[in-house]
ROKOLTI-522190 format. One record per residue (C-alpha): residue in one letter; x negated, y negated, z negated; residue number from 1. Coordinates in nm, 4 decimals. Example, Ala and Ser with C-alpha at 12.3 -4.5 7.8 and 13.67 -1.06 7.14 Angstrom:
BEGIN
type:X:Y:Z:seq
A:-1.2300:0.4500:-0.7800:1
S:-1.3670:0.1060:-0.7140:2
# end
This chain:
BEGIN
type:X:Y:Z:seq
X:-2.5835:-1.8281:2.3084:1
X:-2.3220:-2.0859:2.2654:2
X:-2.0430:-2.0793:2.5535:3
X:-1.6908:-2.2216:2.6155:4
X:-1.3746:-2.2286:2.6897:5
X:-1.1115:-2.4162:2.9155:6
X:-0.7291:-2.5261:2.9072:7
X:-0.5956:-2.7031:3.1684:8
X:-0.4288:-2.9993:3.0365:9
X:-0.0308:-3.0695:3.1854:10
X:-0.2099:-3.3345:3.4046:11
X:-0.3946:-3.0703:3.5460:12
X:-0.7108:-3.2028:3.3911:13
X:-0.9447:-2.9011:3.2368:14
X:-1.0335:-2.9580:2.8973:15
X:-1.3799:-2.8150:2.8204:16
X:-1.4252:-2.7141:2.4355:17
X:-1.7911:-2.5909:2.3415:18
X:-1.8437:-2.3371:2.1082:19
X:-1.9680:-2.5151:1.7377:20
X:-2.0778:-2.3405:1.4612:21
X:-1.8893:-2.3944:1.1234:22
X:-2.0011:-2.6746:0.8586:23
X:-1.9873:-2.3810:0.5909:24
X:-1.9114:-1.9849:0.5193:25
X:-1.6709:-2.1853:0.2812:26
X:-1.4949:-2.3380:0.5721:27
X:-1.4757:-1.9938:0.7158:28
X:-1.3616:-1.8512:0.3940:29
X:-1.0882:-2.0994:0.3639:30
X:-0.8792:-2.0575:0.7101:31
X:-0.8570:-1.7089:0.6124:32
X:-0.6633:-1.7987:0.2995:33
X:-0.4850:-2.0788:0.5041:34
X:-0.4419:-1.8310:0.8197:35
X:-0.4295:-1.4739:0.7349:36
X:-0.3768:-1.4046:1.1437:37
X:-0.7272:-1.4438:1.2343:38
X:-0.7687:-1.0845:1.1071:39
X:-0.6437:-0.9528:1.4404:40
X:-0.3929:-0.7621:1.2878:41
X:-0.2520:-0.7006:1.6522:42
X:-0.6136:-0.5807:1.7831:43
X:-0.6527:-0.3539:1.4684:44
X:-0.3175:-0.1743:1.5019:45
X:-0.2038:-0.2321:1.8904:46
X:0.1246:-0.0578:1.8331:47
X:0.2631:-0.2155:1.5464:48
X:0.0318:-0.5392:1.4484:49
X:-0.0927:-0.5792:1.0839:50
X:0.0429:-0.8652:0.8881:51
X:-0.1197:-0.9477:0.6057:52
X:-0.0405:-1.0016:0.2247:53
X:-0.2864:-1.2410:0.0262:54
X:-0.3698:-1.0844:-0.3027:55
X:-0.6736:-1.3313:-0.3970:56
X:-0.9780:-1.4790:-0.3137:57
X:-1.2874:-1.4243:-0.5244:58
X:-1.1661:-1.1135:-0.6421:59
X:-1.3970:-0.9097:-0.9274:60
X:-1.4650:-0.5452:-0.8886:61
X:-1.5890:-0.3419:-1.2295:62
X:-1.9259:-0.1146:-1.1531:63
X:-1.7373:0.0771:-1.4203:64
X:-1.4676:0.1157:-1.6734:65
X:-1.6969:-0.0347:-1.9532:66
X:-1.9436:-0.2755:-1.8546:67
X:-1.9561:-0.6419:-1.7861:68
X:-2.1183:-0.5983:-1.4629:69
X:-1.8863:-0.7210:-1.1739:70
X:-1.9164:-0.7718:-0.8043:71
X:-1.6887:-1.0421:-0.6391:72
X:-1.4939:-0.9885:-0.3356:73
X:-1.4552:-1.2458:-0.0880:74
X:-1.0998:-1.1641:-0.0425:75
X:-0.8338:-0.8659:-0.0885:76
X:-0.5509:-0.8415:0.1698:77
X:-0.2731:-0.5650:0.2044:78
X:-0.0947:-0.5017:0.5003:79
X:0.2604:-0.4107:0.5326:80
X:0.1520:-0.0679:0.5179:81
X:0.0274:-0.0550:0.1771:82
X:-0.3103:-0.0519:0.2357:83
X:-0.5570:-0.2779:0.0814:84
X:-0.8382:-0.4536:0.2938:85
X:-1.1659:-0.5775:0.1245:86
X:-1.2881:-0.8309:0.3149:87
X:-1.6366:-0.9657:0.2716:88
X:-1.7306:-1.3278:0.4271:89
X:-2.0927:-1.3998:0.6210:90
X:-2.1291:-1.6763:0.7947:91
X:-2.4484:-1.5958:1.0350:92
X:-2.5867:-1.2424:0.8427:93
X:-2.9382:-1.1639:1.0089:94
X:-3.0853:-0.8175:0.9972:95
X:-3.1832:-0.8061:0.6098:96
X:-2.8338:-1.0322:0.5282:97
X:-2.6799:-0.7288:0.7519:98
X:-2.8352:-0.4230:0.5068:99
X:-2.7155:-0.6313:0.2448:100
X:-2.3073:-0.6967:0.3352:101
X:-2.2574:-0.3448:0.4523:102
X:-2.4464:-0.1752:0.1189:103
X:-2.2438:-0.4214:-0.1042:104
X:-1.8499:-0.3864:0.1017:105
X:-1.9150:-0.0229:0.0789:106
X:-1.9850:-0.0354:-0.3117:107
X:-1.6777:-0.2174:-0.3364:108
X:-1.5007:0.0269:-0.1930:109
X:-1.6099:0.3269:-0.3762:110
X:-1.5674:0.1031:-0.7332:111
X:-1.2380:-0.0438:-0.6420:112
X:-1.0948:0.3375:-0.5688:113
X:-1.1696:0.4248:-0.9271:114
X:-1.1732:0.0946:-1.1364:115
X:-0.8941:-0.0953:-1.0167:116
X:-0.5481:-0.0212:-1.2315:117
X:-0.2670:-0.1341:-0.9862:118
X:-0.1677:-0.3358:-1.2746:119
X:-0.5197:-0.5959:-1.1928:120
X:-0.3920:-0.6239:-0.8005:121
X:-0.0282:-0.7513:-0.9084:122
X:-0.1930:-0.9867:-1.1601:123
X:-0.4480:-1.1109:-0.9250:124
X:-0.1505:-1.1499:-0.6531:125
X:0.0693:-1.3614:-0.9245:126
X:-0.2361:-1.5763:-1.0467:127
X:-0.2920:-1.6254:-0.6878:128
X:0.0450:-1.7520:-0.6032:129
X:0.0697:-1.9573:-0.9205:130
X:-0.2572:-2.1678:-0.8093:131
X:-0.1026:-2.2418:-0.4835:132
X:0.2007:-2.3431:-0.6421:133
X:0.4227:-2.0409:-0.4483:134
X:0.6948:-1.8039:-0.6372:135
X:0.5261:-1.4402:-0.6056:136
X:0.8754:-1.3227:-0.5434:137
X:0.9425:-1.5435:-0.2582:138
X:0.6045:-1.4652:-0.0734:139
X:0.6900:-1.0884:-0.1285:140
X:1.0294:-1.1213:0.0038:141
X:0.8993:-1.3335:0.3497:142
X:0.5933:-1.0960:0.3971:143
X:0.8352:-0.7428:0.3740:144
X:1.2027:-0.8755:0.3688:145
X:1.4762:-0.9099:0.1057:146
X:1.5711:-0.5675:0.1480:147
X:1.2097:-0.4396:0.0117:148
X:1.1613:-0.3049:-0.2990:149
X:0.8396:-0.4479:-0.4704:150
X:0.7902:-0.1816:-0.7059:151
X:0.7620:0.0732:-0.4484:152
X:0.5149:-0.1050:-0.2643:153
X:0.2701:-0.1729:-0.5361:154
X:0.3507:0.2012:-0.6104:155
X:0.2465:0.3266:-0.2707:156
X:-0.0836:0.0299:-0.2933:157
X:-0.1511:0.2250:-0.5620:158
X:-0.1511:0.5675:-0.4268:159
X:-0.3627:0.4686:-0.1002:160
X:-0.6505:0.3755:-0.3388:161
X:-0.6117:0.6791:-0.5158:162
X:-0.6688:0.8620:-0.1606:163
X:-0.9214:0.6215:-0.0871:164
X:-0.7232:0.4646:0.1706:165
X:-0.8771:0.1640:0.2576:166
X:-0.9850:-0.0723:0.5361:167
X:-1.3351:-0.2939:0.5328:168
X:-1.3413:-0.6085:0.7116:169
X:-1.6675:-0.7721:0.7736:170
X:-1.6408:-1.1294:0.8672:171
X:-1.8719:-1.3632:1.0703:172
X:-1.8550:-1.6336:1.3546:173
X:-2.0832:-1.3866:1.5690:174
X:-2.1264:-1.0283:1.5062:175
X:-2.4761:-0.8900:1.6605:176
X:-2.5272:-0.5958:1.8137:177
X:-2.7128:-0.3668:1.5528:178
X:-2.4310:-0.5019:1.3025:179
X:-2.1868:-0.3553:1.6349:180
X:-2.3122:-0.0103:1.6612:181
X:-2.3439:0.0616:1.2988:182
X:-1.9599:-0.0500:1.2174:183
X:-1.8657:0.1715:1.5609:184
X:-2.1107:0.4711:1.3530:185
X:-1.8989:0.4037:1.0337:186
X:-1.5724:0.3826:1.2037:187
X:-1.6118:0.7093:1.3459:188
X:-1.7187:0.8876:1.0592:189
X:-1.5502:0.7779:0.7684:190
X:-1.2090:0.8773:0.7241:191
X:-0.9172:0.7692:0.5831:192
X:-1.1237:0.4828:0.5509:193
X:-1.1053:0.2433:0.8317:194
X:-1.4314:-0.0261:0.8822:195
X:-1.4023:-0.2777:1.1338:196
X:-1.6606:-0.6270:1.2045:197
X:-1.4607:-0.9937:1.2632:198
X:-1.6273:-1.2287:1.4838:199
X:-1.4158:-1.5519:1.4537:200
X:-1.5620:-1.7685:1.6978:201
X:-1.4933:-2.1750:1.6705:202
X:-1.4655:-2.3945:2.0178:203
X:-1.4200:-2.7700:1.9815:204
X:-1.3560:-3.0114:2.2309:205
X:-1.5575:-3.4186:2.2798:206
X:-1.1834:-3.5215:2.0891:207
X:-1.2100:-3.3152:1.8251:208
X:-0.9088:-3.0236:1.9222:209
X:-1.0121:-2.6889:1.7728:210
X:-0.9766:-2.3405:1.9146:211
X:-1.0240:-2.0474:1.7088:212
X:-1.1175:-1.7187:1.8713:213
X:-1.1240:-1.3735:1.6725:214
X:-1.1749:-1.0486:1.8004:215
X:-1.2347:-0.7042:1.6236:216
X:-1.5124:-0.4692:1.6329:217
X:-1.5512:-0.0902:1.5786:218
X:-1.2251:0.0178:1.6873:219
X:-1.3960:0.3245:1.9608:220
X:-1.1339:0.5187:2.1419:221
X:-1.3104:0.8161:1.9463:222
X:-1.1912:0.5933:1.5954:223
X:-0.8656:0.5764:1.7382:224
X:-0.8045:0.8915:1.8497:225
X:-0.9281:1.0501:1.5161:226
X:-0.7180:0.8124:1.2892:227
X:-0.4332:0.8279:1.5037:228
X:-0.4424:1.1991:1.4971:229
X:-0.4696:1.2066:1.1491:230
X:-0.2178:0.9699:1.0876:231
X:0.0397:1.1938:1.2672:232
X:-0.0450:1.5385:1.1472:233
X:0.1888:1.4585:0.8410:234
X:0.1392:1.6395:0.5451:235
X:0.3656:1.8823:0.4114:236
X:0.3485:2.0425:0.0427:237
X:0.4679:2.3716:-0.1182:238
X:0.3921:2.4240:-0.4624:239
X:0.0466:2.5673:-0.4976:240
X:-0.0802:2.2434:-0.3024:241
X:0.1298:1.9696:-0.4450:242
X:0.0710:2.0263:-0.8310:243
X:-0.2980:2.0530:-0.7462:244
X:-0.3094:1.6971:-0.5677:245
X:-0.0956:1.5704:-0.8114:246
X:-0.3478:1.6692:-1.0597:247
X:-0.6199:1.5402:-0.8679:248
X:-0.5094:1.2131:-0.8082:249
X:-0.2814:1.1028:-1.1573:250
X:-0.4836:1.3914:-1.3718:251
X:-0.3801:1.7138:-1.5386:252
X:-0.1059:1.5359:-1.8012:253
X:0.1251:1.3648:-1.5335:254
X:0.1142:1.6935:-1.2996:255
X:0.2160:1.9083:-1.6374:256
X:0.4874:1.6670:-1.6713:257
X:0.5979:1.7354:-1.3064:258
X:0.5510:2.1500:-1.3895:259
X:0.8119:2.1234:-1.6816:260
X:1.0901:1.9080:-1.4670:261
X:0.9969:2.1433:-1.1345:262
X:1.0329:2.4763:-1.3795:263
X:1.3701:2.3279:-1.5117:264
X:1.4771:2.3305:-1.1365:265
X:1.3578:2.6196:-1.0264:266
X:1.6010:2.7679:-1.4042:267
X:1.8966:2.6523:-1.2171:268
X:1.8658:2.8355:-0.8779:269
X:2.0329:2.9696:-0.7282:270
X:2.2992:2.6711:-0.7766:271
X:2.0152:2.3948:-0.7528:272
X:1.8106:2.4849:-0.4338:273
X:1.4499:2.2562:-0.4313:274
X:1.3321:2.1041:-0.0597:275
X:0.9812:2.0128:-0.0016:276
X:0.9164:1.6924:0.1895:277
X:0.5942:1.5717:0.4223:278
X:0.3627:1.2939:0.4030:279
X:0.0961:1.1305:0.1183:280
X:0.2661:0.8368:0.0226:281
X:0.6255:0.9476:-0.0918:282
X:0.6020:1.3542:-0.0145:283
X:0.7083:1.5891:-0.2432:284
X:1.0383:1.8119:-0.3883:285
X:1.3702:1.7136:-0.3866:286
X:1.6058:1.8960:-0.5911:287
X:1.9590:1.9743:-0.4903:288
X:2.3308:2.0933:-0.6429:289
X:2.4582:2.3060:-0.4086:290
X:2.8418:2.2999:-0.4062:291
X:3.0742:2.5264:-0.2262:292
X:3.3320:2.3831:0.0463:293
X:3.1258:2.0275:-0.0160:294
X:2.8177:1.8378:0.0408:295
X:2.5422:1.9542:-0.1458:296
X:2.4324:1.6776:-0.4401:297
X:2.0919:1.5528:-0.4462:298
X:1.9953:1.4712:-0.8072:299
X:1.6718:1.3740:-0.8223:300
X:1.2994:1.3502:-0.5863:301
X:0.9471:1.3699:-0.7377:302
X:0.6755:1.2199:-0.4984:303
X:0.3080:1.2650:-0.5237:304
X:0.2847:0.9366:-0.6558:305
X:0.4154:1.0325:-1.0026:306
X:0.7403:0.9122:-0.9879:307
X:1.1346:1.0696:-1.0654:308
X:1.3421:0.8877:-0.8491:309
X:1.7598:0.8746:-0.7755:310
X:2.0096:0.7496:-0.5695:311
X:2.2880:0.5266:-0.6551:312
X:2.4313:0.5405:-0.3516:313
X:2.4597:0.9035:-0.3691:314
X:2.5665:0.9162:-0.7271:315
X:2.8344:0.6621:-0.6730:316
X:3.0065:0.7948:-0.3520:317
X:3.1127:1.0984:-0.4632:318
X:3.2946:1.2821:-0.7178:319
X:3.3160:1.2164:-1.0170:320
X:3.0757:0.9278:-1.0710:321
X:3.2659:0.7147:-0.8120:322
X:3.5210:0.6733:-1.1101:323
X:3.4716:0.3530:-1.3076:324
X:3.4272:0.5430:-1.6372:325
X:3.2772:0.7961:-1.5171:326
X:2.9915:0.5623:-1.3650:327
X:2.9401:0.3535:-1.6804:328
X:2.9153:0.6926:-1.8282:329
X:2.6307:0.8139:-1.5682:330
X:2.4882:0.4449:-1.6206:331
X:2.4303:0.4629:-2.0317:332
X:2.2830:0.8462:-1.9869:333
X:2.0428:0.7258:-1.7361:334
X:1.9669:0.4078:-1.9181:335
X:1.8410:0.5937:-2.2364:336
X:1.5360:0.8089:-1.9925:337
X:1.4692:0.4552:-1.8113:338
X:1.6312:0.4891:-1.5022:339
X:1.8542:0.1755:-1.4334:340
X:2.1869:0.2212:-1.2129:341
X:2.3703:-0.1071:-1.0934:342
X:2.6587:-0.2350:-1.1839:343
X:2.8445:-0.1092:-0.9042:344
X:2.8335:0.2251:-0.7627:345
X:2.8090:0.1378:-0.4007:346
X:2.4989:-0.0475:-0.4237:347
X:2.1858:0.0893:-0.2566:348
X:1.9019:0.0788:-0.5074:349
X:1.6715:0.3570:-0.5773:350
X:1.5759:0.3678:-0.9406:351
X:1.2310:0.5226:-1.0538:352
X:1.0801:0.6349:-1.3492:353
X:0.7109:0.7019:-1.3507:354
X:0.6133:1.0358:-1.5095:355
X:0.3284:0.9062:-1.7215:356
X:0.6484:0.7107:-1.9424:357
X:0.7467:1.1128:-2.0525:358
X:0.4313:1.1957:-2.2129:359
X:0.6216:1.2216:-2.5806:360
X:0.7770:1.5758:-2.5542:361
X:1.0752:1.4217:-2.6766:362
X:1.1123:1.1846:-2.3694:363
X:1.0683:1.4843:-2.1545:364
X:1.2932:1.6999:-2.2868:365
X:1.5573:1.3826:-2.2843:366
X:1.5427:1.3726:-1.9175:367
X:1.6058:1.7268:-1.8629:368
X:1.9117:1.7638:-2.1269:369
X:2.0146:1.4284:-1.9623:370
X:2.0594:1.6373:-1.5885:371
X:2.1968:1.9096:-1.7302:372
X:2.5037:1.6688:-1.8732:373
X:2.4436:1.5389:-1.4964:374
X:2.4898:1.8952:-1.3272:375
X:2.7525:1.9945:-1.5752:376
X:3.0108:1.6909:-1.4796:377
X:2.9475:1.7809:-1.1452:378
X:3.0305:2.1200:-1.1332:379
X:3.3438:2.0086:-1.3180:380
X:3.4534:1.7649:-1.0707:381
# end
């Protein structure tokens, strides 16, 4: 049943705005792209509100690695958090239109998990911003701040699909109550997956002023309190669990890869000492010099995303790569295994190198003669 709404003007006068239904699903489809807020970020996540990234409209989803056969997505957001949200536009679905959206998102789902490379999202994002005229690197740096590091992101957007990490979004100007109770049912049940319904209602007033009202369905205390729960019960790994998940998510190469640089480690104790970290984004081992009468050096992480990463900070602070030469040194033997230090050795940057780069035995072995030079000038120091 249409309703309204009232502001009271600064004469005091109420304005009375009906509620209208929209021309089009197009027109709905559109202020999304034009106003990524009317996903309720703030209703979704009360704590710390979602903002939103736009990675494309009309976005195609393989039904496998081979065929032709695509689905399209209405649009593909990621929050600030990583995580991407599939969001599927219906202007007025009735009961059969209702069967139909929540079969279809969920297929989406389960294909994008396993079909889409993270190297598709950042060229969807890029084409995007292209179209609209916008410099991908500005829109990154206003949506996480200058300080961000992109490559991380798309790194941990990556890993979230891996763990199926996702949020559904179904959109309409009026959500009905069967379409309620069974995104409240999915809510509930599914996990890490999040599924939420997004009535955007439209009011208009006799002069034409628009209101736009949104408001978010299927977020139950019980969805809350399981997600929430979840969320803080962080994860922390030893080795019999982390080379199994790393196995299980970037397959039994990359986690052999991980073996051989963890078993070079574990050949240096009890001078290197190896920490094990929490969580399922950057969680994993960090390995240590340990150095008597001084700070202990950290040399290098591996995360259960696949990655090697340093510190330049940490390299260029202290003895003896906080000497010129010796830095430019550090610099050209890190180069050569892909891991790029600045120029300077104060600046905070946190180089990477993805495992999956060391598959030639060659490359591998290169990175672990390279930290042995590493350990070696240390110890000298």
């Amino acid at each position: 049943m249409a309703g309204g709404i009232y502001l009271i003007q600064d004469d005091d006068r109420l304005l009375e705005m009906m509620e209208q239904p929209y021309d089009s699903e197009e027109q709905l489809q559109d202020l999304l792209v034009t106003y990524p807020n009317l996903i309720a970020g703030d209703q979704i996540d009360r704590a710390t509100a979602r903002k939103w990234l736009l990675i494309s409209r009309e976005v195609s989803v393989p039904s496998d690695e081979e065929t032709a056969v695509q689905w399209s997505l209405d649009h593909l957001f990621i929050d600030q958090n990583a995580v991407p949200t599939l969001v599927d536009v219906r202007r007025t679905p009735n009961a059969a239109l209702r069967q139909q959206v929540l079969g279809q998102s969920i297929d989406y789902a389960a294909n994008a998990v396993v079909y889409w490379p993270i190297d598709s999202i950042i060229a969807f994002f890029e084409a995007n911003c292209r179209d609209r005229g916008r410099d991908p690197e500005q829109i990154f740096e206003d949506f996480l701040g200058a300080d961000a590091n992109e490559d991380r992101f798309w790194q941990k957007v990556k890993t979230n699909l891996q763990a199926g990490k996702i949020r559904l979004v179904f959109v309409a100007e009026e959500i009905s109550a069967e379409m309620r109770r069974v995104v409240e049912f999915l809510n509930e049940q599914m996990d890490p997956v999040e599924v939420f319904a997004l009535e955007i209602k439209q009011y208009v007033s006799e002069d034409g002023l628009r209101t736009l009202v949104p408001r978010i369905i299927g977020q139950t205390a019980e969805a809350q309190q399981k997600k929430s729960s979840a969320t803080r019960e962080r994860r922390r790994w030893d080795e019999s669990s982390f080379f199994a998940e790393l196995k299980a998510r970037l397959g039994a190469e990359e986690a052999q890869m991980a073996k051989e640089i963890y078993r070079w480690a574990k050949n240096q104790e009890p001078e290197v000492q190896i920490n094990w970290g929490t969580g399922d984004i950057y969680g994993g081992f960090a390995v240590q010099l340990l150095q008597k009468g001084r700070k202990s050096y950290q040399l290098f992480t591996v995360d259960i995303a696949g990655r090697m990463e340093i510190s330049a900070d940490n390299y260029g602070s202290q003895p003896p790569f906080n000497a010129e030469q010796n830095w430019l040194e550090l610099r050209s033997k890190l180069s050569s295994i892909g891991l790029s230090l600045p120029i300077e050795p104060g600046e905070r940057r946190s180089p990477s190198l993805a495992l999956f780069t060391l598959q030639d035995e060659s490359a591998l072995k290169q990175v672990m003669e390279t930290f042995d030079w590493i350990t070696n000038e240390i110890k000298k120091a």
